[in-house]
N, C-alpha and C positions, 0 to 999 in steps of 0.2 A: 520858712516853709518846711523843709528838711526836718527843723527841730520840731512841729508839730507832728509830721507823720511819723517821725520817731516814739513820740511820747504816744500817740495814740496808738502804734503798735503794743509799745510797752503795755499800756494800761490795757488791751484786748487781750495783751496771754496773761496779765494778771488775773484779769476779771474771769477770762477761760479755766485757769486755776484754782483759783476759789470755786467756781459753780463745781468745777469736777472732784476737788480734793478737799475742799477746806468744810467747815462744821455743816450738817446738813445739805452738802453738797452729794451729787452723784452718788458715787462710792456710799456714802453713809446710804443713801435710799436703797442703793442696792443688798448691802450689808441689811439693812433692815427688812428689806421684800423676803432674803431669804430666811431671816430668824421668823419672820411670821410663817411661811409654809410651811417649816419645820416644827412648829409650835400647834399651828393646822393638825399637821399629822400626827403628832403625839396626843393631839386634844383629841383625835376621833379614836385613836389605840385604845386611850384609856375609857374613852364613854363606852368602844365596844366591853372593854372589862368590868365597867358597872353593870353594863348588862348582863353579862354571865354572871356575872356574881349576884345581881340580884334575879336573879331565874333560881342558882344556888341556892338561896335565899327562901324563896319559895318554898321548892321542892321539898326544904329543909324542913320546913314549917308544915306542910300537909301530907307528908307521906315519910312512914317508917324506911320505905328502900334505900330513898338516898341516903339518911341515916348509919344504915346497917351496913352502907357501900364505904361509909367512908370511914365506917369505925372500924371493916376490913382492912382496909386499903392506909388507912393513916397509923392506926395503933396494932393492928395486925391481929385481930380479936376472933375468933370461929365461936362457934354455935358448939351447946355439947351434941357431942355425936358424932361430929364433926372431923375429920383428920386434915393437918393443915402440912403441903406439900410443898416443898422449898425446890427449885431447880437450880442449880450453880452453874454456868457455863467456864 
């Protein structure tokens, strides 16, 4: 009698080891739940930055401003007439 509640101790913290540690067990689902969230919130980051970018995109396409802002701002370009003012801190 002894030798059975023995073994079936045995085999209930094996079987509690596997479910919690062993392949798809616990930990893995856990492990998992949080690469998905992370993955969540990276996936909504960058759909917000397709969105800007295609707004960017847009703008780029139907109006000279944003254009002229960015040929300012990116390649550093004035208008003649124009005087262009460098401040150094």
């Amino acid at each position: 009698m002894k030798f059975l509640l023995a073994t079936g101790i045995i085999l209930a913290i094996l079987l509690a080891y596997t479910l919690a540690f062993g392949k798809g067990g616990l930990l893995d689902f856990w492990n998992m739940q949080r690469d998905i969230t992370i993955q969540q919130e990276q996936n909504e980051r960058l759909l917000q930055r397709n969105r800007e970018l295609a707004g960017e995109i847009v703008n780029l396409q139907k109006g000279t401003e944003a254009i002229e802002e960015r040929a300012r701002s990116d390649l550093g370009l004035i208008q003649p007439g124009e005087v262009f003012v460098q401040i150094i801190e």
